[in-house]
N, C-alpha and C positions, 0 to 999 in steps of 0.2 A: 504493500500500500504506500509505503513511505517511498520506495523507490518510484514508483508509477505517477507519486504526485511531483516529486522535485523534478523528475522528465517533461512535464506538464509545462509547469511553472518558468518563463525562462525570464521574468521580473520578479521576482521572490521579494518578498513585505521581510525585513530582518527587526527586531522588537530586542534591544539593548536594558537589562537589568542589572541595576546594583547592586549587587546579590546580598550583601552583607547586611547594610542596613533597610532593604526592601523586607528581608526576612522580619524582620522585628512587628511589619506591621499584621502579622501575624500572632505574636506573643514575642512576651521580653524572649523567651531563650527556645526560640523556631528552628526549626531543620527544615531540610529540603524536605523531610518524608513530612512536614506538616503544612506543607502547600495543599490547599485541597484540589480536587481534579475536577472542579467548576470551573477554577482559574484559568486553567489550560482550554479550557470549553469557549470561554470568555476571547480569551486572544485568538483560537480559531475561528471564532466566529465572526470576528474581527477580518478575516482575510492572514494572519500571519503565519508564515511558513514554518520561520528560523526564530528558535529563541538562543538568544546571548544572554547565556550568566556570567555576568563577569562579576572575577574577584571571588573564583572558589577554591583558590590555592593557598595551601599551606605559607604564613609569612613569618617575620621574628616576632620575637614578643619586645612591644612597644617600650623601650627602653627608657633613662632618664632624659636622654640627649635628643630624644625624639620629641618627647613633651615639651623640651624646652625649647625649642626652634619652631613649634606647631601652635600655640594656644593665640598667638594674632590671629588665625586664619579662626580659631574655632572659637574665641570671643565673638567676633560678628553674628555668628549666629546663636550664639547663649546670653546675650546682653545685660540678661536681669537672674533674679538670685532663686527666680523659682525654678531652674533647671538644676541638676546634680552639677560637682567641679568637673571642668571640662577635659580631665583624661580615662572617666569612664566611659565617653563617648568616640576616643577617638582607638583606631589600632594602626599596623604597619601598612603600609601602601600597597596593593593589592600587584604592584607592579615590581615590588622587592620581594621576587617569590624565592622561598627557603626551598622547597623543593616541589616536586610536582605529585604532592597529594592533597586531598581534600581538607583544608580548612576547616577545624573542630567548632568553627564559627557557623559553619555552612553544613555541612552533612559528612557523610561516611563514601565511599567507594561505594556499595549495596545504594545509600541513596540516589546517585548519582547516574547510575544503571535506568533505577526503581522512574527516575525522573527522563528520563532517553525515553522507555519505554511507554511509558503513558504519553510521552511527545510525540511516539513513532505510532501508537494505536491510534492519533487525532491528523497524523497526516503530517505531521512537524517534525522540526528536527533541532538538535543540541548544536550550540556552539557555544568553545569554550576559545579562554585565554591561552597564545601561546607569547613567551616575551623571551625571544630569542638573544639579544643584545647582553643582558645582565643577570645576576643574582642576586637574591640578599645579601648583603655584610656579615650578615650572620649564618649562610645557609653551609650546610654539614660537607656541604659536595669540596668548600675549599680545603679544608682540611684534607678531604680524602684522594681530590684532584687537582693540588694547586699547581701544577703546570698547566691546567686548561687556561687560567686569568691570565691577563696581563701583570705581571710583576712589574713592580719599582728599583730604586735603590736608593741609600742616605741622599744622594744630591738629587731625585726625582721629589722626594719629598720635603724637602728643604724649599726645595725654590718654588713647587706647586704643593703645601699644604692642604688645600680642601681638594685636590682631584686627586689622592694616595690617601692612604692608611695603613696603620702598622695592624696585623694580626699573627699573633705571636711574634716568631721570628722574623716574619716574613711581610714586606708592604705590597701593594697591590693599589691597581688602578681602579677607582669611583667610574662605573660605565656612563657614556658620555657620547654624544652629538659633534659635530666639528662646528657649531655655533654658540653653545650653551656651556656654562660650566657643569659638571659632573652631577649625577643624582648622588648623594652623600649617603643615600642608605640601600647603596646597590656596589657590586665588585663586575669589572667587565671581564668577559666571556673571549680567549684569543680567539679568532678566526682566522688568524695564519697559523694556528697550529693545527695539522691534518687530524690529530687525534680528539684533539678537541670538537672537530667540526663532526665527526661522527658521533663522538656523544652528544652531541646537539641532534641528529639526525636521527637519533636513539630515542631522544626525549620526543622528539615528533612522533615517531611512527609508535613511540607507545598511548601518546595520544588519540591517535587513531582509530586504537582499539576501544576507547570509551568515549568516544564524542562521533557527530558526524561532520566537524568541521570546526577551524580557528581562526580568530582572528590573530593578527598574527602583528605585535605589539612596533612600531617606529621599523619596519623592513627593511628598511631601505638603508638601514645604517650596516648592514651585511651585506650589499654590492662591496665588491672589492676595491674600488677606486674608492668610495664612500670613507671603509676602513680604514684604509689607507691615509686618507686626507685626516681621518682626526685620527689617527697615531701615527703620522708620519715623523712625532718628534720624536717618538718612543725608540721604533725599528731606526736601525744605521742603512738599510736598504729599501727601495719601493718592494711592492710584492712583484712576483715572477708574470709574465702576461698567462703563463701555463697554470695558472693556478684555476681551476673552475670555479664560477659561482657558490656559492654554498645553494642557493635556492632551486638551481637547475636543477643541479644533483638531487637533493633534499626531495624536491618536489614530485622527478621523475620516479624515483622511488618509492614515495609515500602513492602516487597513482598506480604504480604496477598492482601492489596489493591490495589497494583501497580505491576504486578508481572513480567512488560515488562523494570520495571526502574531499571537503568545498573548502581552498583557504584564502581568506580574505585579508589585504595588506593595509596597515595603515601605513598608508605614502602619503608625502610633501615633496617641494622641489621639482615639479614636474616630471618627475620618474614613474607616473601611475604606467607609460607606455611598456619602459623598459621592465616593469616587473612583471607586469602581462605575459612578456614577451618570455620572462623565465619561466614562467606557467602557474601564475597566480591567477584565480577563477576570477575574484574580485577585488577591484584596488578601489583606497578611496578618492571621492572628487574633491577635496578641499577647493579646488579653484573655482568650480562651479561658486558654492557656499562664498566664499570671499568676495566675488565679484556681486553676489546680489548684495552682501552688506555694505559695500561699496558704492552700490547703483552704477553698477558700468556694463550698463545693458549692450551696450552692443560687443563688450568683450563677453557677454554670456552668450550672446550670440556668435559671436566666433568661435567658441569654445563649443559648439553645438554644431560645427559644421566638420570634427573629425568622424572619422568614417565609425558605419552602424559596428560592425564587429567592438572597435574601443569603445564606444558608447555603452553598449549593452553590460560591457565588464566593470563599469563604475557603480560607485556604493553613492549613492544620491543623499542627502541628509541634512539636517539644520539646525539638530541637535546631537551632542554625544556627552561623555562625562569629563569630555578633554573642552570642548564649547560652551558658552555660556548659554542662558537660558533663550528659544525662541521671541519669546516675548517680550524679554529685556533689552534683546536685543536689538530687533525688528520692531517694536511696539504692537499692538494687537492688528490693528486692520494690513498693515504690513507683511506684519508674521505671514498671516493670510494667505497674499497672492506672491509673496516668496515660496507657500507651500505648495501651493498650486505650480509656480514655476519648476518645484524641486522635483515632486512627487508624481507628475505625471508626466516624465521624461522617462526613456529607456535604462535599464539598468536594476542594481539590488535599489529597494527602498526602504530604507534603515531609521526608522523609530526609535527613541529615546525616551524609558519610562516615565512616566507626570508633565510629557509633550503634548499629550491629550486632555490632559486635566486642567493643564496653564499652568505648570511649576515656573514659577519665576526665579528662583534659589539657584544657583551654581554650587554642588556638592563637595566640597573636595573629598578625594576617593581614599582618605584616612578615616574619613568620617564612619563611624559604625551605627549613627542611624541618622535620620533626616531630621532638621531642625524646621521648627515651624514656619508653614506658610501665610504669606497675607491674601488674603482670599479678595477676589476683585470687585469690584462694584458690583457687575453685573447677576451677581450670586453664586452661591456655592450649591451642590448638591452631590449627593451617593449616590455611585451604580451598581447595582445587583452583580456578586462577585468578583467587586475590584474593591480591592483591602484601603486603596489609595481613595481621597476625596479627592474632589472637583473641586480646583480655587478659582475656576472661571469658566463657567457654563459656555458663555458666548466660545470660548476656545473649544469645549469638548461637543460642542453640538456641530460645529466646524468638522473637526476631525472624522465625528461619525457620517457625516456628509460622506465627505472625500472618502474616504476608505470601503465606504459602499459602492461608489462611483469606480472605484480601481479593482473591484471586486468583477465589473464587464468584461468579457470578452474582446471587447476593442481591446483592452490597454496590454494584450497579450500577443498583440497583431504586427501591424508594420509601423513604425513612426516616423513622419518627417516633417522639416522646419520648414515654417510656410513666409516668404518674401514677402514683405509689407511694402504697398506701394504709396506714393506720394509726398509732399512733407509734412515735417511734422507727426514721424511717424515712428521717433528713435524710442518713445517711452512703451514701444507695447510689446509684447512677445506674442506670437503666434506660432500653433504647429498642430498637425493632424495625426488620428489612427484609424489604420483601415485593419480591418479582419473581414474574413468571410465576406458577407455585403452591410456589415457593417462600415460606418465613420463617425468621426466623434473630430469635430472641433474645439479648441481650447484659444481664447483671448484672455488676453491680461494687459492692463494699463498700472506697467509697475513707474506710477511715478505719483507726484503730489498732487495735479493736476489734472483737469480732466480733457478728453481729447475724441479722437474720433479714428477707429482703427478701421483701413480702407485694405479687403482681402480678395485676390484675386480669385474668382472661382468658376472657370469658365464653364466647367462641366455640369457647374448645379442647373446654369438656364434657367434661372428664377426660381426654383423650386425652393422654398422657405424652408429654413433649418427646425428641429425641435427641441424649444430649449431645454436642457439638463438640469443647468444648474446655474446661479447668478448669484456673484453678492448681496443682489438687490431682489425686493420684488417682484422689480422690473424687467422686461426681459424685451431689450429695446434692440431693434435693425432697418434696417431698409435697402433697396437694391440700386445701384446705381451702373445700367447697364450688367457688366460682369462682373460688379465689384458687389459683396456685401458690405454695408457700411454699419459699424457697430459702435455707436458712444457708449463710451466708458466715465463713469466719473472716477476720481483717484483711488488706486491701488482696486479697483471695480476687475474683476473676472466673469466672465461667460464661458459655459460649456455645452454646444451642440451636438445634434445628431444631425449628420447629413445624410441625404441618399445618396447609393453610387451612382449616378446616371450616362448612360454611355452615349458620347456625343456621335449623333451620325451624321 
């Protein structure tokens, strides 16, 4: 069943959980086995494929040094003195993993299973975290593997203090970015050492065997020029050009055996192509995202004219636990027809927990539960099997919208970007999907202003669209010759059905 649907599905809906403090809203001390399986009923009915737990690995225990460098981030959200002191709320970074077992936060291996399976009898499937770059500071494997890390020496540490650490004998490099200084509660992982690279390649393929797919943490920092570039001080030599990707390898591998498991990159830098190209199922868009906060609409439109096969392999999104909140960001009517821009374009479409409800709050991912929301003007309210409240109706009655809407058989069809003519024509997006004798038009006027979006349609021949869906009540057009003419008032979206009609 689970194989027959993800063959189905070639936009899969991905649904991103915090796993740690989402549990809670469950009971102060929740497991995976106490998720009830209405839950899962809930997000299928939703349309979602892929669930992501993230943040079910094993970390350090939250040390002194950790609370002391963390309580600014986690005052902001405890302000007043009716909450507990704030390092029973917080633990280690989800991304400082000790090793690769279940967090006693989160469940056992049997729950983990127990949780696959009830995903796999509703048509869904598991995605977990893999963070190939680093380890914890504290994780057991350095002791047992310390030639895998980058090592230091006295004058490594001397002159670069927070990117080394001494553990025991022995110092070791903080893993690290070629822009960023060092994560301080992480040790990096060599990737010029061959041995190293296969116990990494170890750790994936046993992954494997209990997930149906990873995300797959900053990827890109494992290209070898990547490497290279932020430890170029370290090594006295560049690396060999004979040296193979870790991901090619990695990946061809983990296909042979598994060849249904789906891994997905978080990439920046414009390298979503090249990691494709190593055989990553799905990379992310960050550029898409960036340019609508931006408003450089017609770099979203350029960005929309690489060919369908890179299209399709992008993870589309607006929210994640690395982004701030939709809302906050976009403001509400914004948010809106950014979502509409986002979500109904080719590709993964990746959800972000309490994006539906209107979280406003940005998480940081030490947090071990959620701090209170401020619920929005337009009211709050509970939905049958979601543990979470609604702090903005007007957001979640949006969402159920759209997600019914992408739930059609169009949006599984052909996609293409439709040329707007005339001027005064830079603030709209337009594009279509055909399937079967289905079409589905989508118009957006992402700007502040209101305007008048002029679409060429020569094959309709007057034939009046049926409207889907509209910001407004309204559901305003008129024909001008070949053109549909559709005003827009600001950030204003319209979604049509067209007929095929074949011109003779």
């Amino acid at each position: 069943m689970i194989k027959e649907l993800h063959s189905m599905l070639k936009n899969p809906l991905l649904y991103e959980i915090n796993t740690r403090p989402w549990l809670r809203l469950f009971g102060a001390k929740s497991t995976l086995s106490d998720v009830p399986g209405s839950y899962w009923d809930y997000l299928k009915d939703q349309g979602i494929g892929q669930v992501w737990l993230m943040g079910v690995w094993q970390t350090a225990v939250v040390d002194a040094r950790i609370r002391r460098e963390f309580p600014e981030r986690v005052l902001d959200y405890h302000p007043d003195e009716r909450y507990p002191p704030f390092e029973y709320h917080i633990g280690a970074s989800p991304y400082a993993i000790a090793r690769y077992q279940p967090n006693e936060n989160v469940g056992t291996w049997d729950d983990i299973a127990r949780i696959r399976e009830t995903l796999h009898t509703r048509g869904m499937q598991l995605i977990l975290d893999f963070v190939p770059n680093h380890f914890s500071v504290e994780s057991p494997w350095i002791d047992q593997f310390p030639e895998y890390f980058i090592q230091g020496d006295e004058a490594a540490i001397r002159q670069n203090p927070t990117e080394y650490f001494r553990h025991g004998n022995l110092i070791f490099a903080h893993g690290r970015d070629p822009y960023f200084p060092g994560w301080r509660d992480t040790v990096q992982v060599n990737y010029f050492n061959p041995d190293a690279r296969q116990w990494m390649e170890d750790q994936l393929s046993n992954l494997a065997e209990v997930c149906d797919g990873v995300r797959c943490d900053m990827a890109m920092l494992l290209v070898n020029r990547i490497f290279n570039k932020t430890w170029q001080h370290h090594f006295s030599t560049t690396h060999s050009p004979s040296i193979s990707e870790f991901w090619s390898t990695a990946i061809q591998v983990i296909k042979a055996r598994h060849p249904e498991f789906q891994l997905m990159a978080e990439v920046y830098w414009d390298m979503e192509w090249e990691l494709q190209q190593q055989g990553f199922d799905f990379t992310y868009d960050k550029r898409l995202l960036d340019r609508l906060v931006g408003n450089e609409r017609q770099g979203v439109r350029e960005h929309l004219l690489a060919d369908d096969d890179y299209q399709s392999k992008l993870v589309r999104f607006l929210e994640n636990h690395d982004e701030e909140r939709a809302l906050s960001h976009f403001g509400k009517e914004r948010s809106f027809a950014a979502a509409i821009a986002t979500y109904t374009l080719p590709g993964m479409r990746f959800f972000y927990d309490g994006q539906w409800e209107g979280s406003l709050r940005k998480v940081p991912v030490q947090m071990m539960e959620f701090p209170p929301e401020i619920p929005c003007s337009c009211g709050s309210l509970m939905v049958k099997d979601n543990p979470a409240s609604v702090y903005c109706s007007d957001t979640w009655f949006f969402y159920q919208k759209l997600l019914y809407l992408l739930r059609k058989d169009v949006f599984q069809g052909t996609w293409s970007q439709i040329n707007l003519q005339g001027n005064q024509q830079d603030q709209f997006f337009a594009w279509q999907w055909e399937h079967k004798s289905g079409r589905t038009l989508i118009v957006i006027n992402y700007d502040g202003s209101p305007g008048t979006a002029y679409i060429h349609l020569p094959d309709q021949k007057g034939n009046d669209p049926v409207g889907l869906w509209s910001a407004s009540e309204e559901l305003a057009f008129q024909w001008e010759g070949d053109y549909l003419l559709i005003p827009l008032r600001p950030y204003q979206y319209q979604v049509f059905n067209l007929s095929l009609v074949t011109v003779s």
